[in-house]
N, C-alpha and C positions, 0 to 999 in steps of 0.2 A: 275463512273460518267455516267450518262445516254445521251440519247439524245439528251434530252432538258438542259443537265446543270446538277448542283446538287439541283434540285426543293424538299421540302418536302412536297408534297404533303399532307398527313395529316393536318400540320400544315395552309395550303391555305385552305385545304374545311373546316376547323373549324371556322378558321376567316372570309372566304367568307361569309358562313353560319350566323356566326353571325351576320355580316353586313349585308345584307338581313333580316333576323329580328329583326335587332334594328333600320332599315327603315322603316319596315312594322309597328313598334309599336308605334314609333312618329307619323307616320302619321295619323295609325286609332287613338292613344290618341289625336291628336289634332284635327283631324275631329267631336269628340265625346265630349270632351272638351273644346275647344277652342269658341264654341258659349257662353257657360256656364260663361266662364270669362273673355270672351274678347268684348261679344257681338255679333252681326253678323260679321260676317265674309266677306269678299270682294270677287270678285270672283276670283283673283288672288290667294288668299291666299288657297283658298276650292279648286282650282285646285293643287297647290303646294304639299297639303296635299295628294290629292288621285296617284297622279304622285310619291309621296314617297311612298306609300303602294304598287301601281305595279310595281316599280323599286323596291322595296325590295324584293318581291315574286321572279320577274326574277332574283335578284342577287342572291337569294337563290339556286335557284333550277339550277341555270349553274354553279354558285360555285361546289354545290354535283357532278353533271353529269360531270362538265368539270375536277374537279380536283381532282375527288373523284375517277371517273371510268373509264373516255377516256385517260388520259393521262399516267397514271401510266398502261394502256394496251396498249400505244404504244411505251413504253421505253423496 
């Protein structure tokens, strides 16, 4: 048992990982799609949209680094 628990690590940065881009892929699909069949877009919605594409990025990439490489080097 480590530090933090019994974490599998693996298992977090894969699913982090893919949470972060299946954020980033709703949002740029609905940024790019969603005028096409929904119309114009409101600005609530066109904000929503890009606010999921850079929360996907950022959950990506702390996903990898937090649970890919800081933690399992501090156990």
């Amino acid at each position: 048992m480590g530090r933090y628990g019994d974490l599998n690590h693996e298992r977090l940065t894969k699913y982090g990982f893919a949470l972060g881009v299946a954020l980033f892929v709703l949002g740029a699909a609905g940024s790019a799609f969603g005028p096409a069949v929904a119309g114009p877009l409101p600005g609530w919605e066109r904000t929503l949209l890009f606010d999921s594409e850079v929360a996907g990025i950022l959950v990506a990439f702390v996903s990898v680094f937090g649970f890919g490489i800081v933690l399992p080097l501090t156990e």
